[in-house]
C-alpha positions, 0 to 999 in steps of 0.5 A, a space after each residue: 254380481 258386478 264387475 271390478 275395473 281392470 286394466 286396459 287388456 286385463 280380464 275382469 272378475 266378478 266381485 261376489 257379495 256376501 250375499 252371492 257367496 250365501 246363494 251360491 252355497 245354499 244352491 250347490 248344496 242342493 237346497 232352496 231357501 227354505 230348507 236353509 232356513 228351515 236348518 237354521 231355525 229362520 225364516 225364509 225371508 230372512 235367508 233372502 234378505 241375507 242374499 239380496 244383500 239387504 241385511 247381513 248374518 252376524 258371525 254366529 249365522 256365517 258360521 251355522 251357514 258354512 256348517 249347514 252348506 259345508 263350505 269353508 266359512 272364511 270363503 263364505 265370508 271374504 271369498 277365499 279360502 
């Protein structure tokens, strides 16, 4: 995660990557890399690629990832729902 500037006085948010948002989901899912990948046929190298944000799931992947995390697949992919 890294900070967006702000306005003097203004709070700073976090940007969350797509990656963070994969993490985040897998995690309060319960689960570790493996079982993401295990869920989605891939391997667990793939899944940590995805989240260290060296590569990224094509739409299809994004919509196995919201369906296995049950997360909202627009907040998976823009970070809002």
């Amino acid at each position: 995660m890294t900070d967006t500037s702000a306005p003097h006085g203004a709070k700073k948010r976090p940007a969350w990557t797509l990656g963070d948002r994969i993490r985040k989901a897998r995690t309060e899912g319960g689960m570790g890399q493996a079982d993401l990948a295990a869920l989605l046929g891939l391997s667990e190298k793939t899944i940590a690629r995805w989240e260290a944000g060296a590569t990224q799931p094509d739409a299809d992947g994004l919509m196995q990832i919201a369906d296995a995390t049950q997360v909202d697949p627009t907040w998976l992919l823009v970070g809002e729902a």
